[in-house]
N, C-alpha and C positions, 0 to 999 in steps of 0.2 A: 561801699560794697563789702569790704573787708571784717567791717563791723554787723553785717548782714552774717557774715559766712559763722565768725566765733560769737552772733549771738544764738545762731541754730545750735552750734555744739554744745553750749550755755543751757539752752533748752532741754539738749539731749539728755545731760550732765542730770539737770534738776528732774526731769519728768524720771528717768529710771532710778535715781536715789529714794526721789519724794516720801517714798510708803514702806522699801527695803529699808530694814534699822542700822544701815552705814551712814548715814548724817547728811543729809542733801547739803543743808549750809555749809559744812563742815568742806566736804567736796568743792563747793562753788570757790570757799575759801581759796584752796589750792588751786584751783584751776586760775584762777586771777594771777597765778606766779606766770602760770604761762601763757592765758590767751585773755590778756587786758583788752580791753574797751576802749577806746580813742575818747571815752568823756570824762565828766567830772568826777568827783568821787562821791557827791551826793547823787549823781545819778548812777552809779554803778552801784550803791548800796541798797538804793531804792528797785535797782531793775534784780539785782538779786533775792529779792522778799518777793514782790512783783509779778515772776514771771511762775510763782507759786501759783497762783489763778487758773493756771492752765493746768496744771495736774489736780486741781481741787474741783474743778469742772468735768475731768473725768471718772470720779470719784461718784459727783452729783449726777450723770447720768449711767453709768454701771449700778448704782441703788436707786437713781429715780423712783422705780413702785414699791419697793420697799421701804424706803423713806417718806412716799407722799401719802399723809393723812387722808388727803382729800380726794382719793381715787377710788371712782365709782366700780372697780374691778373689786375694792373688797368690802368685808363685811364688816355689822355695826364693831363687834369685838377685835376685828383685825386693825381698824383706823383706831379706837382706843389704845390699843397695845402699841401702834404707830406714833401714839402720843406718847406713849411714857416713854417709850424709846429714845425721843426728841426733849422728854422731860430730864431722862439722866445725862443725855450729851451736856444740854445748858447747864444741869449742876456739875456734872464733872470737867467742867470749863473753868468753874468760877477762880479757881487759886488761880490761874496763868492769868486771868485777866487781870485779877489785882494785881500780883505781882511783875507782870510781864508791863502795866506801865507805870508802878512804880520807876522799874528798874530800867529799862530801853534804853534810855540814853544812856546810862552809865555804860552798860554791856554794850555796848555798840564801842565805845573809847575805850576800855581796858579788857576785852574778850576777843576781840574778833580776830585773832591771830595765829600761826599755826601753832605756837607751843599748846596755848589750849587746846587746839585742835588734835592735837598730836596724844596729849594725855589720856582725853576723852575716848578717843578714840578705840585706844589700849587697855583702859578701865572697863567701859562698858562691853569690850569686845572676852574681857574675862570672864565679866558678869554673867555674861551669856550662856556662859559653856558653864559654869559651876549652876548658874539657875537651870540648866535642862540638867546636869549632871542627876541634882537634888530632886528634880521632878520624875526624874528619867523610868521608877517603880510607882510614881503615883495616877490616881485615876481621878482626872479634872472633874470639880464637883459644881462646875459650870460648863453648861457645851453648847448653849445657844447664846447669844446677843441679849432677847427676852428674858434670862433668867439672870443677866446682872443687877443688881440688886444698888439702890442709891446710895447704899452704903459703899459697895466696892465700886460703883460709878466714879463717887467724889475720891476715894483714895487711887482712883486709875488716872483719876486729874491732879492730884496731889504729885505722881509719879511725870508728870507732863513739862509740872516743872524744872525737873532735873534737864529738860532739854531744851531750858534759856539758855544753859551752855554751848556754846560752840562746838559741835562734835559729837554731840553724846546723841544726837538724834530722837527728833520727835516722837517718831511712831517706833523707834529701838524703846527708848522710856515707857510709852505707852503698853506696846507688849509686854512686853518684859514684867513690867509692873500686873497686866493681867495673869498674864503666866504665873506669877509668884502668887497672885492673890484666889488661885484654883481654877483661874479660866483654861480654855481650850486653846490650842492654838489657832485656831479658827475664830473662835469667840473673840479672842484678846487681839486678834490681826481685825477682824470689821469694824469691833469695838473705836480699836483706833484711827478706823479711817474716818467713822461718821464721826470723833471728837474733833479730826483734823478739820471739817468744814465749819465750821463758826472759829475755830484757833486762827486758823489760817486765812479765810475771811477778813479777820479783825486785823488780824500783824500786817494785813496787806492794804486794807483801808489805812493806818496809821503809818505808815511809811509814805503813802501817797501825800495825805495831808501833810506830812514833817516838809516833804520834796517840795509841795506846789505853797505853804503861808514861809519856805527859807527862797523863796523866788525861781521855785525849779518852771522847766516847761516840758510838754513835749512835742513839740511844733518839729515840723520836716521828719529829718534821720533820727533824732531819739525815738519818737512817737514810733516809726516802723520800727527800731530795732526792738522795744520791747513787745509791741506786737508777735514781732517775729520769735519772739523767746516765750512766749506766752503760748501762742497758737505749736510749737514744736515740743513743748514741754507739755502739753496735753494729750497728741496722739502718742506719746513715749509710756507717758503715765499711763493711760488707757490699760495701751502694751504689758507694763510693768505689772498693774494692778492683778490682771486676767492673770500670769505668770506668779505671781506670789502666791495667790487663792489656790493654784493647783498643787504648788510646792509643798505649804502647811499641812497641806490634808494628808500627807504620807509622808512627809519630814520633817526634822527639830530645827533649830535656828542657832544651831554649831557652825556650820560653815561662815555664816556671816560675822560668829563671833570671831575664828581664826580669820578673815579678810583684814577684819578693821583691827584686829594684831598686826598682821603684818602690814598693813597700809600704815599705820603709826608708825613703827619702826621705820617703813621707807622715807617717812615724813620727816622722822629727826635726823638720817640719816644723811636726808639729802640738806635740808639746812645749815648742818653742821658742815657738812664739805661745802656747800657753794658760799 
């Protein structure tokens, strides 16, 4: 039951990171200081990618008819444009999939830690505020979804990579990277969310498989706990999603840059003293 309780928080933890550019993994990291799992460590690694599913699920049905080609609510040109849509997610996916399983295992033994976390954190929380600084007189010369182009598609997935790192956050990269390359912030926050479901999709197929051909299971109380981080991490993300969408549209993404400052700072701060 105990492990019921902290894998809801687990949930909570991931679904309201997931799509805000403070680092869900990054977070889950730390939170493992203080509310461990009573299992193994191939199963705590696995239910941390995992429990991604559930805010990627809400993701897929917040854009369900916007996303689906095949809905007889739109027209010949509307389900066309719903393909090219789905045409630049998949190329702007392609660097992370190469490189994301070259590299997995390595980053998994020499990244997953709070120093990296702590850096990232700090770095790309600069980023932030000096990238709106610079934007801050310009007028985005992209302001729909539609109008990204597969040229800055695939460099918005070139920028995706930056968040194998521990910390530096998927959809922080992603924006960010839209942001800089003349999107909206509106543009560059949907942008990143439809890349997030085939990314995320995939990291979470491939930790399943690492889990169940090294002898993992989830029979009994595994099987519920991630469930249970799954299903809590999706009505959060839901939450999260709706709340971001209204933020962008009449704010910058300064405040999140000053959070994950001083979340860094707390990070080394506390390490260094405990």
């Amino acid at each position: 039951m105990l492990d019921i309780i902290k894998a809801t928080i687990l949930g909570i933890i991931e679904g309201i990171t997931e799509f805000l550019p403070v680092s869900s993994t990054g977070h889950l990291i730390l939170a493992d200081q203080f509310i461990k799992l009573h299992q193994s460590t191939a199963f705590i690694n696995m239910f941390n990618v995992t429990i991604q599913l559930g805010a990627i699920l809400a993701v897929v049905i917040i854009y369900f008819h916007k996303l689906n080609p095949f809905s007889p609510r739109k027209t010949l040109a509307e389900r066309k444009a719903t393909w090219q849509i789905w045409g630049k997610v998949i190329f702007a996916v392609l660097p992370s999939v190469v490189v994301g399983l070259l590299l997995n295992d390595w980053m998994d033994a020499h990244l997953m830690n709070w120093v990296v976390v702590a850096i990232t954190l700090i770095l790309y929380g600069i980023l932030f505020i000096l990238v709106e600084n610079h934007n801050a007189a310009l007028t985005p010369t992209i302001s729909t979804v539609p109008q990204i182009s597969y040229r800055v598609a695939f460099l918005i997935g070139c920028f995706q990579l930056l968040s194998l790192v521990p910390g530096t956050s998927r959809s922080g990269a992603t924006i960010l990277g839209g942001i800089f390359l003349g999107a909206s912030r509106l543009a560059s926050t949907e942008f990143s969310f439809f890349l997030a479901i085939p990314t995320m999709f995939g990291a979470t197929l491939l930790k399943l498989l690492k889990f169940f051909m090294h002898g993992g299971t989830l029979a009994g109380e595994e099987g519920l706990i991630l469930l249970t981080g799954v299903v809590v991490s999706f009505v959060t993300a839901y939450i999260a999603i709706k709340a971001l969408l209204d933020f962008v549209k009449t704010n910058n993404f300064k405040p999140f840059g000053w959070y994950r400052i001083i979340l860094g700072i707390i990070v080394i701060l506390y390490f260094l003293i405990a």
